[in-house]
C-alpha positions as CSV (number, residue, x, y, z in Angstrom):
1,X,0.0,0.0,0.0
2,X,1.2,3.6,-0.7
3,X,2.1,6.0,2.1
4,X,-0.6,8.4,0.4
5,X,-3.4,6.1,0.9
6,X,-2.8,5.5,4.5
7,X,-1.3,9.2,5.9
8,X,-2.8,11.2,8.4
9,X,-3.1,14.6,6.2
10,X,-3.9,16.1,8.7
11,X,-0.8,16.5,10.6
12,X,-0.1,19.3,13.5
13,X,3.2,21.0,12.7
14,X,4.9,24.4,14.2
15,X,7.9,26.1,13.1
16,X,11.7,25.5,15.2
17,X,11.2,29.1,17.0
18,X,7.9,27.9,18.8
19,X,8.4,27.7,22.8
20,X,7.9,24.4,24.3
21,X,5.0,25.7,26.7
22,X,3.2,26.5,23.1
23,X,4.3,23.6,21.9
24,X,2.9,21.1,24.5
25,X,-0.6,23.1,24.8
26,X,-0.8,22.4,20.7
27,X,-0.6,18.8,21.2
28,X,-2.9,18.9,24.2
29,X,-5.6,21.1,22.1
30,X,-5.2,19.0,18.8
31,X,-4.8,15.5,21.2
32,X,-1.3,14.3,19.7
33,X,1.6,13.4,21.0
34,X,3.8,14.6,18.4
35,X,4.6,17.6,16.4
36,X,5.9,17.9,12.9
37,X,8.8,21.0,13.1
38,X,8.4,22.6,9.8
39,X,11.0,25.3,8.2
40,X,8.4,27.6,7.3
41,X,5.0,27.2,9.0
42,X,3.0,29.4,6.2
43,X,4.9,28.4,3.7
44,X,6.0,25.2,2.2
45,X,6.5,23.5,5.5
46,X,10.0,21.4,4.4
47,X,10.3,19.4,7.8
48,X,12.9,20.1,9.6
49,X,12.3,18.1,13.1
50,X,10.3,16.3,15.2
51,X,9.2,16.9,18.6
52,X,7.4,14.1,20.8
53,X,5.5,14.5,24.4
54,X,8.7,12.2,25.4
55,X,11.0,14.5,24.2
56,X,9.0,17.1,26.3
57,X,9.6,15.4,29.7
58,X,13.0,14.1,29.0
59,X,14.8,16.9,27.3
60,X,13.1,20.1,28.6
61,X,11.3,19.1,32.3
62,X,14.0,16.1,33.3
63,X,16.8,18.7,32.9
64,X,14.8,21.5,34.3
65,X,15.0,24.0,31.3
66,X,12.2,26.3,31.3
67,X,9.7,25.9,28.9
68,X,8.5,29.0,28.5
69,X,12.0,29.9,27.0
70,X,12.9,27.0,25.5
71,X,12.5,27.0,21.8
72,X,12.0,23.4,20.2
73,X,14.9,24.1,17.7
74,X,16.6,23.2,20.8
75,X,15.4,19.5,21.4
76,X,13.7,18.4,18.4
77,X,15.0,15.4,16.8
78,X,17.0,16.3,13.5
79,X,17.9,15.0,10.9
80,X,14.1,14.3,10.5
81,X,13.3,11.0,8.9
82,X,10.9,11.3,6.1
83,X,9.0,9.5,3.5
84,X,7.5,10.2,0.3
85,X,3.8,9.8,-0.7
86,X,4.7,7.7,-3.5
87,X,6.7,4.9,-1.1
88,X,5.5,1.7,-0.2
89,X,4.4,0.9,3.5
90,X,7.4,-1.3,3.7
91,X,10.0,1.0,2.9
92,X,8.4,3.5,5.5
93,X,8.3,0.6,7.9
94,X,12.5,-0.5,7.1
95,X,13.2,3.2,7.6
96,X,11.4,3.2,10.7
97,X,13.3,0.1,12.0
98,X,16.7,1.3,10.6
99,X,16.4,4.8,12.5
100,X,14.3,3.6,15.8
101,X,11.5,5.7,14.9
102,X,8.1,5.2,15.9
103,X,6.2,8.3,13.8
104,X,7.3,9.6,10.1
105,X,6.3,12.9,7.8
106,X,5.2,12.2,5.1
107,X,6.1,14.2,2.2
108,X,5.2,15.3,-1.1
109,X,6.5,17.3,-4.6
110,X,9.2,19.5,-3.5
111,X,9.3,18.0,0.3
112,X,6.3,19.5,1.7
113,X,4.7,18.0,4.6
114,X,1.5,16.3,3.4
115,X,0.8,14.0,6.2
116,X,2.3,11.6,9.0
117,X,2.6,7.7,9.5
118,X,2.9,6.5,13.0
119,X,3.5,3.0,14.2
120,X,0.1,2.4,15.4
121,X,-1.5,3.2,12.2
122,X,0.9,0.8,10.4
123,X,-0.2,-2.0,13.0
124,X,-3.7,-1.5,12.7
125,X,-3.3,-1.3,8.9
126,X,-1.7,-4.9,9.2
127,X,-4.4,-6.3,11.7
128,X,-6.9,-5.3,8.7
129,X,-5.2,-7.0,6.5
130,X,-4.5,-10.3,8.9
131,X,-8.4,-10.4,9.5
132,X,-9.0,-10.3,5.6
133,X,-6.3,-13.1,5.0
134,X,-7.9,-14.9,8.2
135,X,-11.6,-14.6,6.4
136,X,-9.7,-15.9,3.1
137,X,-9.2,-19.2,4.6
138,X,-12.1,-19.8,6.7
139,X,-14.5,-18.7,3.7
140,X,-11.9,-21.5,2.0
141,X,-12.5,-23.7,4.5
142,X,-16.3,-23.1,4.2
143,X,-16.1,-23.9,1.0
144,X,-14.8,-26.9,0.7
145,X,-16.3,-28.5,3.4
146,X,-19.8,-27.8,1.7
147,X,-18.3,-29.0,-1.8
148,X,-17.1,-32.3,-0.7
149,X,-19.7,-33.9,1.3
């Protein structure tokens, strides 16, 4: 399956100067637990960074930075790990393994952010797709049992 036809498009993002405090009250409003860090937030938004609730509580609150001050340019995680639109699930899912990543921005023509894969929505993508193989053969099952009575 393509990475466009199982994204999130609509994917929160803010730009590397926003303050931590902002930062975590965006993901509490939009109910996320990751941020997309985008070079130019009205713009073409070229990701730059990434920026999870973990990285909140181990980089800024564990080491007692102040996050009213603290600009995620700061701690977000860089080089960003992206796909394109036009990959495969499985490539996204060997980059994700190769780089520990749980979460990747997905982008399109010209390296715009057009959406986000996370793990989850990979797994529950693949339990679809192990219930529809799991209907295959008990429908095959079905089938011949009724056929050769």
């Amino acid at each position: 399956m393509l990475l466009k036809e199982m994204c999130m498009p609509d994917v929160v993002y803010c730009g590397p100067d926003t303050r931590v405090a902002e930062a975590a009250q965006l993901m509490r409003r939009k109910h996320v637990g990751d941020l997309v860090v985008v070079e130019d937030p009205t713009g073409e938004r070229i990701p730059i960074g990434v920026v999870t609730d973990r990285d909140l509580v181990v980089e800024v609150l564990a080491k007692n930075l102040d996050p009213a001050t603290t600009k995620l340019v700061d701690i977000m995680r860089t080089p960003v790990v992206v796909a394109a639109e036009t990959e495969d699930t499985a490539q996204a899912i060997e980059r994700m393994r190769t780089h520990g990543v749980r979460r990747i921005p997905i982008v399109g023509e010209g390296g715009a952010l057009a959406g986000i894969v996370t793990l989850d929505d990979l797994l529950k993508q693949f339990a679809v797709d192990a219930n529809a193989l799991l209907d295959v053969v008990v429908k095959g099952q079905s089938h011949e049992h009724r056929t050769r009575r």
